[in-house]
Structure formats: C-alpha cells, structure tokens
N, C-alpha and C positions, 0 to 999 in steps of 0.2 A: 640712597640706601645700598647702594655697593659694597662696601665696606661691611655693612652688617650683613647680609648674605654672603658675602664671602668667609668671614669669620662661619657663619652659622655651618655653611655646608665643607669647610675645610675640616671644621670641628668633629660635625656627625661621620663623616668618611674615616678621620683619622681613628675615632671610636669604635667603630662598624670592624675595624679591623684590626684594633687592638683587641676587641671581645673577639674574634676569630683565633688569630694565634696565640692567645691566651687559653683556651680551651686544647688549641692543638697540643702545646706546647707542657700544658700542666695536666693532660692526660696520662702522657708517658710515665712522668714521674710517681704522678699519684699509684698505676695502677702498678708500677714496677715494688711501690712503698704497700702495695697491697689494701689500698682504700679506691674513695668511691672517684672515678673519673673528672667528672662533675663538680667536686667539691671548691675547687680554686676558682673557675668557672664562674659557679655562682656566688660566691664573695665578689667576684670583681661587676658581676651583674647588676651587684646592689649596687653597688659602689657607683657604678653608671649611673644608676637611676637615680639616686643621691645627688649626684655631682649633677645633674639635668637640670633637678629642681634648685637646688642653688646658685647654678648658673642662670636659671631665668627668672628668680625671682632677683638677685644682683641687674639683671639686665634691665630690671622697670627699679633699680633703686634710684634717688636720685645724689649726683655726686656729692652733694652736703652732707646728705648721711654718711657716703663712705668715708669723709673726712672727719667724723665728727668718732666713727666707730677705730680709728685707726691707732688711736692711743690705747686703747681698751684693750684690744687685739695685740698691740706689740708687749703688754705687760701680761696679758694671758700665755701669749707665748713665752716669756720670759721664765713666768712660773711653769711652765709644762716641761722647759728643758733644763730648769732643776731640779723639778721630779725627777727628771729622767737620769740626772745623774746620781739621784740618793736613791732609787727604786728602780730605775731600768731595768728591761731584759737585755742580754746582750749577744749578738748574734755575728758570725764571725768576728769577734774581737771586737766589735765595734757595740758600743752603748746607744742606741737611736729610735728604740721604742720601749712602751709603758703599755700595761693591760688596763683598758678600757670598760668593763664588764663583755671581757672575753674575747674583745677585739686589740690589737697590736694597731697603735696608735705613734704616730713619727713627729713629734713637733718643732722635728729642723725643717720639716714640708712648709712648715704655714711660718715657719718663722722667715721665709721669702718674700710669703702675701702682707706680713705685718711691716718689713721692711720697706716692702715698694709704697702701698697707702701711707704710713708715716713719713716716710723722707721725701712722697712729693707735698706731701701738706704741708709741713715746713721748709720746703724750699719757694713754695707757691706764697706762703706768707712773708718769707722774706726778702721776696720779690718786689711784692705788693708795698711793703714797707722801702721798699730802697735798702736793704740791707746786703747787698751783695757787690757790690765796690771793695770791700775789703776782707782778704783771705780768712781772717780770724773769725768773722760773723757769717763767711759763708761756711767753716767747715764745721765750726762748732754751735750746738751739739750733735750735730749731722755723722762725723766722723769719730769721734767717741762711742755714740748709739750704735754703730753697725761694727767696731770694733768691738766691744762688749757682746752684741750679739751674734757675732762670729767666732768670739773667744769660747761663747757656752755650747756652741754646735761640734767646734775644733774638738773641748774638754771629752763629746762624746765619740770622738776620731771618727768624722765624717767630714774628710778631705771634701769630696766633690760638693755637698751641699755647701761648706763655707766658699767654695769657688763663687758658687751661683748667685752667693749674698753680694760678694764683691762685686760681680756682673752687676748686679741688678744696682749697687753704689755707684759705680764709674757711670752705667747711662743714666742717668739722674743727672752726676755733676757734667758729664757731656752735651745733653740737652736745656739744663740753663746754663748756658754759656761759659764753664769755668777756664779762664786763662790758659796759656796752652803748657808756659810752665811751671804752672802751679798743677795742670793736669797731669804732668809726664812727671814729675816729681811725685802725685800720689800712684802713680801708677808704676813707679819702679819701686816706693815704697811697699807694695802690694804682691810684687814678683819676689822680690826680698823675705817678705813672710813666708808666703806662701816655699820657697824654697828650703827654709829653715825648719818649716812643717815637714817638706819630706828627707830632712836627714836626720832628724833626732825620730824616726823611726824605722825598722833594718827591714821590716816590708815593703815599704812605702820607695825604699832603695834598691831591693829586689826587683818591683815591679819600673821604677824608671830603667836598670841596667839590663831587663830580659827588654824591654824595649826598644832599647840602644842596639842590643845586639841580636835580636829576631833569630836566637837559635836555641835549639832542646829538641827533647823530643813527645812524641803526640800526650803522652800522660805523665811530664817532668813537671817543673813549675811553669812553663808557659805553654800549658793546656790552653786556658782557654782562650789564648790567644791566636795561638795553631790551629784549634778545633773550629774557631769562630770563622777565621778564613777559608778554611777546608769547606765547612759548610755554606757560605755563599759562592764559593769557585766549584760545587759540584751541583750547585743551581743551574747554572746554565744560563739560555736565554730565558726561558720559559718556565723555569723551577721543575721540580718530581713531582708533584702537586700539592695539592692541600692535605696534608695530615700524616703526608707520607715520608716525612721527612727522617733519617737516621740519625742525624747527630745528637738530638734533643734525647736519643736514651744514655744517655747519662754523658755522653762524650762531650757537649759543651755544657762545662757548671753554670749555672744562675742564667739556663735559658729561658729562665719562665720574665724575671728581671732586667737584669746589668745587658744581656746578651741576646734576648729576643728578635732584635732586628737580624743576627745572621741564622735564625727559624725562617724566617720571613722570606731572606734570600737564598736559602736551600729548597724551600715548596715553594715560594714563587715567582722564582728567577730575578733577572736583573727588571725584565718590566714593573715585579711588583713592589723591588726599591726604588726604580726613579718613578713610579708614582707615588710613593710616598717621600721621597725628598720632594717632589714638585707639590706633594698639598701641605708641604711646611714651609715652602716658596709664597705661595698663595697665600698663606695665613701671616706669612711675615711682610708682606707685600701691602696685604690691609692693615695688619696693625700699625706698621709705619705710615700709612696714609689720613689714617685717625689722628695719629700725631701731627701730623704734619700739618691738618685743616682744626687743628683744635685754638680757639683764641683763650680758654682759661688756661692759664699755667698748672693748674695743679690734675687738670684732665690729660695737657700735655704730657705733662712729668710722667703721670702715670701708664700714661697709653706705651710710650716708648719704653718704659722699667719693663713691664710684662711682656711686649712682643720680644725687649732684647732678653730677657731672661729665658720665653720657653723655647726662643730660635736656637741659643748658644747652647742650652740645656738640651736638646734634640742632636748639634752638631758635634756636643762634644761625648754622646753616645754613638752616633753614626761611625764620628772618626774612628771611637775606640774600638769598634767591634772592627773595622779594615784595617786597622792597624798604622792608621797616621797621629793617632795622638795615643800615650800610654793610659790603660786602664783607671778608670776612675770610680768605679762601682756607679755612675749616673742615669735614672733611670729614662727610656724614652719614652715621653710625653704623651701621654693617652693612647698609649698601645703598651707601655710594657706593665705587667701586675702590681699591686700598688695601690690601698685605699685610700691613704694620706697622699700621696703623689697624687694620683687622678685629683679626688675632694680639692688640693690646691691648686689643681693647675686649670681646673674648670670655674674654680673662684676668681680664677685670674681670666680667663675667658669673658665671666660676666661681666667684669669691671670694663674689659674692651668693650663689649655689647653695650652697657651701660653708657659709654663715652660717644660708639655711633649713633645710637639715636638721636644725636646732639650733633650729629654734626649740621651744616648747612643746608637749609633744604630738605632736613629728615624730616625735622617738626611736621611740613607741609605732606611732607613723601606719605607719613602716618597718619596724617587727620583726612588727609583722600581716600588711604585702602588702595587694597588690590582690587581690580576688576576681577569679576565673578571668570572664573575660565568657564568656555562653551567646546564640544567637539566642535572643529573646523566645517561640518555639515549646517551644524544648527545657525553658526555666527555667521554662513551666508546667506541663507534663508531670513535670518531676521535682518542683515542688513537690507538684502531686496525688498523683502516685505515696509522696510521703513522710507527705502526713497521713492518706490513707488506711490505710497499714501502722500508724500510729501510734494509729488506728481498732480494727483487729483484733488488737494484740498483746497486751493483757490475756487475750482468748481464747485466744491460740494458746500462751500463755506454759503450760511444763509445769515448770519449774524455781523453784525460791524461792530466793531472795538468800540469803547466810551467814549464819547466826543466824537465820531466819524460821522461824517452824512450818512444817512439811512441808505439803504440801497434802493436801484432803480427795481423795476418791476421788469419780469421777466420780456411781458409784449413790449416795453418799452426798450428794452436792449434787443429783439428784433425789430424795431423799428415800427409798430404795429400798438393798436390801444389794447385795454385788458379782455375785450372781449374777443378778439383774434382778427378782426376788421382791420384795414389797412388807416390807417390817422388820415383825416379831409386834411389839405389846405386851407389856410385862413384865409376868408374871405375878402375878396379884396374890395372898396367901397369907390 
C-alpha cells in the first residue's frame, strides 16, 4: 500500500496549500475590486470537497467501469466544447468556458480525463487482440480521436490545454511500446503543429519573443513575467510570510491562477517551493510505480497517461513562472484556483487510487486493516500483561485438549497419594 499512501498524502498536502495561497492570494484582489475577501476562497472550498468525494468514490470504482464509462465521457466532452464554441464566455481572448447554472464550467479540463480513459481502453484492447505489429492499426483511430479533440480545444485558443492532450497521447504510445521511429516521427509531427499554432497568432509570437529576449520594463508587455521573478527573488530563504506578500496587489496578473506559485515563493521562500516541487516528486514517484507493478494493460496505460500529464502540467507551470519555459497560461495542479482544473485533476487522482488498490499485495494489505493505533504507554502495558499470562498458563491450566490424557492429580505430581500421606511400597511377597 505504498503507493496508495503516498498518492493520498502527497495529494492532501498539495490541497492543504493550494486552499492556503488561494485565499492569500484572491484576498487582495477581491477586496482592492471592493467585494467580500472570502468569496474565491470559498468557491474553491467547494470545489475541494467536490473533488474529495469523487476522488474516493473513483478510488473504490472498479477498472471495468472506468472502461466501460470512457466513451461516454469522450463524447460528453466533445459535446461541451461545442457548446463552448456556439455559447462560450470568453475571457482574455480565449473561448474555454460555458455557465453552468451560475458556475464557469471549462471542458478542455475533463477533455484530458476523456482522453487518457479512452486511448488506454483501446490500446489495451488492441493489445489483447494482437493488433499492434502494424503502424496503421496502432494509430488509427487512436490518432485521429486526439487530433479531432485537440482541434475543438485549439478552435477555443487554449494553446496550453491542447499541449497537455498531446502529453497525455505521446505517454500512451510510449508505454505500449510504439517503435522508436514511428515515435520520433509522431512526435516531430506534433512540434510542427504545435509551432504553426504559435505563428498564425501575433500574441502567441509576442509572448515566445519577450521570452527570447527577457527584456521590458516592470508594467510593459512582459509584466508578468518580470513581476513573477521579482516576487520569488524577494522571497528569500524563508519568504515575508504568509499573507504578507506585495506582489499579489495587482503587480503579478493572474496570481490567483497561471502565476500562483511565485505567491507562494514571495511568502514562503525557497523552502516553501522545494517542498512543493518534492510533493510533486513523491506523487510522480508513485504514479510511475503503479505503472510499473500494474499486469493489466489498460490500468498500465492509464496509470502512466495521468501521472505524466499532472507531473508535465505542474512543470510546465513551475518552469513558466521562473522563466525557463515561455508563458503558457497552465494551471498548477491542486493549488492554483480553478473548479474544472481541481474536479479533473482529482478525477485523475482517483483513477490512480483506483489502480493501487490493485496493485500486488494490496488485496491482502486491505482485507487485514490497520492495526488499532495505542499511545506507546498503553502498547507496553498490554504487551507485558500478555507474556506474562502466557508465563503462568501451563500452571494455572486444569483442562487437557480433546484426545489428551487426563491429567495427573496434584498429590501425585508430588509424589504423594490424594490424601497427603506419602504412597507405601508395594509389598514385596
């Protein structure tokens, strides 16, 4: 059960502290916009609690179901990011949510979960079948489906989400085995789009060339790029503290979101990033160990699509707020705000959980339980109290097991008859 505790409490920490500089962080904002502190806060509170229970009820699902729910889901999503292109709200230029009765709803989020469920169930089946000897039956309709459904996330210009679709496509065909270059060929096909994506738009080319050239000034176009630094390099070791952070009034845009993590490294210093790079260490550590001990192929598939998606998704936030990868608007993973991001990325969570309790030995690990915990006073007390009894029960034992010789009488294990007299000699004739 390693694995499944390590997911569980890499999980509750990385939450513990996304609901922290979530509230820090959409204070400011709120009360500079003249509303109530609170208010972001507890949106993402529910959202937690939301995302909990569907993470543990995914966690006792069992993997038939999720294969069976996973066409359902990729055409639910399909239909939700057409809505979103005939109805969307659109917010910074970009088309990627739909009101929900009153809630802002994102369906390029869960169109990653529909992704990874679908393409391992059909790689798992054409596995099973023998169908994967030949490039044409491994890619299709494998490769079609995720270009289609990259094309409806693109149409809503969310560069980053279609990134993450792609991710979660390459570890798929990297973990069932796909040829190396038949791999480097989809994968330079993939750079090729993806590169064409950022020149037919003159933002998209702004933000790779202020990244090329790391210069402006603090409120030009590469704000928040500037600002995002500034504010982890006046962190320190040890951060300003909690809450106390400056950047977050208004100096770094979309700190509540995209830029969170350099909140996080302005209040609490570099210790409080490499703890949080190391519990996304931990959590990528066990998801790839799920993978790795899983004998189903389509538990495989899946285990490895979700940890490489929410690790890549986590470092390709990290990088962008330090400034080694250019800006991608991607959120970080159960700490930056976000009820479709959290809801999928905890969906994806469960399906890992779902996977450990499968794994070797878990079966047993579960049908045992935990032992009751004791304070360390009580547990020596009861263990003395137990070897001592186990001391004097030969003594105190007055009954013989079924089938044993009766026992002797006591004067007769003194050597003596039952009335305390010493036993005569037999007479001798």
């Amino acid at each position: 059960m390693t694995s499944y505790y390590l997911i569980i409490g890499t999980t509750g920490l990385l939450l513990a502290i996304g609901l922290v500089m979530v509230l820090s962080t959409s204070s400011a904002s709120q009360l500079d916009a003249g509303g109530s502190p609170y208010s972001v806060f507890a949106k993402q509170l529910a959202g937690a609690v939301a995302g909990l229970a569907v993470m543990l009820v995914l966690a006792r699902t069992p993997p038939r179901l999720l294969r069976a729910v996973a066409y359902p889901l990729l055409l639910a999503t399909i239909a939700g990011l057409m809505l979103v292109l005939a109805f969307g709200t659109s917010v910074y230029g970009a088309e990627r949510w739909i009101a929900v009765g009153g809630i802002q709803v994102q369906p390029s989020e869960f169109a990653k979960l529909a992704l990874l469920l679908w393409g391992a169930d059909l790689l798992a089946r054409k596995e099973k079948l023998g169908q994967l000897n030949d490039w044409r039956t491994l890619l299709i309709p494998l490769l079609p489906g995720a270009a289609a459904l990259a094309m409806l996330v693109m149409l809503g210009d969310d560069l980053g989400t279609t990134f993450l679709l792609l991710v979660i496509l390459l570890a798929l065909l990297w973990v069932i085995g796909t040829p190396g270059r038949l791999f480097a060929g989809i994968l330079g096909l993939i750079l090729f789009a993806l590169l064409l994506l950022i020149v037919v738009q003159p933002y998209r080319i702004e933000r790779l060339t202020g990244y090329l050239s790391q210069a402006g000034g603090p409120t030009g176009p590469n704000q928040q790029g500037i600002q995002g630094k500034w504010a982890i390099g006046s962190g320190g070791l040890f951060g300003v503290g909690l809450g106390d952070s400056k950047e977050k009034w208004g100096w770094v845009p979309n700190a509540t979101n995209d830029f969170i993590f350099a909140i996080l490294g302005e209040e609490l210093g570099l210790v409080g990033t490499v703890c949080v790079v190391l519990l996304y260490g931990g959590f990528a550590f066990a998801g790839l160990r799920i993978a790795r001990r899983m004998t189903d192929p389509f538990m495989r598939l899946a285990a490895a699509g979700a940890t490489a998606w929410i690790l890549v998704q986590a470092l390709v936030n990290i990088c962008a707020v330090v400034g080694l990868l250019p800006i991608t608007g991607v959120p970080l993973p159960l700490i930056s705000a976000g009820l479709s991001s959290l809801l999928a990325t905890m969906a994806a969570i469960g399906v890992l959980l779902s996977f450990a309790r499968r794994e070797p030995g878990a079966r047993e690990a579960l049908a045992r339980g935990r032992p009751r915990w004791r304070p360390p006073l009580v547990g020596a007390l009861l263990r003395r109290t137990a070897a001592s009894g186990q001391r004097r029960r030969p003594a105190r034992s007055r009954l013989a097991a079924p089938g044993s010789p009766a026992p002797r009488a006591r004067a007769d294990r003194r050597g003596g008859a039952a009335g305390g007299r010493p036993a005569r000699p037999p007479r001798r004739e």
